[in-house]
N, C-alpha and C positions, 0 to 999 in steps of 0.2 A: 396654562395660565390659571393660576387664583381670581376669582372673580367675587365669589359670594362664599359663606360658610369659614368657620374658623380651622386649620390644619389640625388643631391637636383636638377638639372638636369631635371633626368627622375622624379619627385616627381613632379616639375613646370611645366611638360609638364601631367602628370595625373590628379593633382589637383591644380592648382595655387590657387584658393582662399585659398584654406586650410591653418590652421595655422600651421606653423612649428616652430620657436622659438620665447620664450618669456622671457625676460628678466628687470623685475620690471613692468612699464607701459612702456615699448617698446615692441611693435610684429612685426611677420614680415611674412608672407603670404610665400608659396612656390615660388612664381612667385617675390616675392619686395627680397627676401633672395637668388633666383638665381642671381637677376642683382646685388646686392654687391657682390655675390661671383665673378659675370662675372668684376664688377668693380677693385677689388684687386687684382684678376689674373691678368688684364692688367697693376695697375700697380706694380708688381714684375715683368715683360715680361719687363717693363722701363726699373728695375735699372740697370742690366737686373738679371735677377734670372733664371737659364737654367733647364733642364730637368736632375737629379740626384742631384742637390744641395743639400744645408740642410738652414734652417730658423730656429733660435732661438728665443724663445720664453720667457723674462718673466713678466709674470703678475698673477693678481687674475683672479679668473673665468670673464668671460666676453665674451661676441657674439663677438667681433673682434677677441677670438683668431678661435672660431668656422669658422667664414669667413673664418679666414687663413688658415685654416686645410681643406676646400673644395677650396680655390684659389692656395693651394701649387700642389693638385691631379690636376688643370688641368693645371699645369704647368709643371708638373710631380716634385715636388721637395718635402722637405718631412720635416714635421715638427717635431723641437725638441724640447720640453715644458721642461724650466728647473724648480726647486724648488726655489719657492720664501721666502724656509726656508734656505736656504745656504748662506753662507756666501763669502764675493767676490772671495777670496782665491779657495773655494771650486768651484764654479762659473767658474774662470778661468781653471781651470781644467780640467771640462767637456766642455767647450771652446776649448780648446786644441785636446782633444780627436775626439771632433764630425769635427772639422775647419768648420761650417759653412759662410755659403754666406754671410749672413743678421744677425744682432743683432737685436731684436725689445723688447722695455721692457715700461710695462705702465709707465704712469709719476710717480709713488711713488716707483719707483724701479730702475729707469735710472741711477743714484748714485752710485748702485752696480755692474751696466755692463757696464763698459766704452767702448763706441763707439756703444751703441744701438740709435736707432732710435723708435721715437714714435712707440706703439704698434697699435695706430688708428689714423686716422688722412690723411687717401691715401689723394693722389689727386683724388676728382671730375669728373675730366675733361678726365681719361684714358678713354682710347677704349676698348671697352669691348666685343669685337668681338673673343671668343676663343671657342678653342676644348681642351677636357679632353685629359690630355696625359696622362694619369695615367695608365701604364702599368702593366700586372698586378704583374711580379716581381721586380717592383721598390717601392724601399723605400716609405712608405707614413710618415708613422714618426719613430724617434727613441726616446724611453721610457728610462730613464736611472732607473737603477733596485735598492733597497734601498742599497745595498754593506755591506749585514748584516755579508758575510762571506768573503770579503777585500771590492777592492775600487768596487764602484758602476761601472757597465757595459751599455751600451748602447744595449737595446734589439731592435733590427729591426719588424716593423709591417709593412709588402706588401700590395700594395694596393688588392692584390687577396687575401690575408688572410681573411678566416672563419668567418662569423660575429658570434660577441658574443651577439647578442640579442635573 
């Protein structure tokens, strides 16, 4: 069980060279995947994004949403990854239900989430000077479930929740 302390965190201070993700011909080293994580944290802490909030999410697979999802823990806030198979209607919905803070949706998606902002693209220039707030019964993301038996629900995953690996 995760309880305290950020995964990619303590992984950059065990192993920094080591690879941790890869994605096409981009990789990214424990220690170069800390400091973007440290750089998105900082800036969500901008716009500002506080400790319980919610970040919505939608794109295709891609390391910007993985950064987010370790920049939300130490902001303590909690992402919510929507289906990039729903339709706007549907979209709004779960919009509704979650009220997140932040809309972020890749560019072949922004169309369908009006008043998203780039999914990548931070600013550079943030300060990247943070502590994991990621408590361990605070939200880290909300899963919306398929709604095979009505509408789909938003299941909570804690950041102290059981790893499934």
């Amino acid at each position: 069980m995760v309880t305290s302390g950020c995964p990619v965190r303590a992984q950059a201070q065990a192993a920094p060279e080591s690879l941790a993700l890869v994605a096409g011909d981009r990789r990214w080293t424990w220690a170069s995947l800390d400091r973007e994580v440290s750089r998105v944290a900082g800036a969500l802490k901008a716009v500002p994004v506080a400790p319980g909030e919610r970040v919505a999410v939608l794109g295709a697979n891609d390391p910007a949403t993985v950064i987010l999802l370790f920049a939300l823990r130490r902001v303590g806030a909690a992402l919510v990854p929507l289906n990039v198979r729903l339709t706007a209607a549907e979209l709004r919905t779960q919009r509704e239900r979650v009220r997140p803070r932040l809309l972020l949706a890749d560019d072949a998606r922004r169309e369908v989430l009006p008043g998203a902002l780039p999914l990548d693209g931070w600013d550079r220039s943030t300060d990247t000077s943070n502590e994991d707030l990621g408590d361990p019964g605070a939200d880290w993301a909300l899963l919306f479930t398929s709604g095979t038996t009505g509408r789909p629900k938003a299941a909570r995953l804690s950041v102290g929740a059981p790893s499934l690996c």
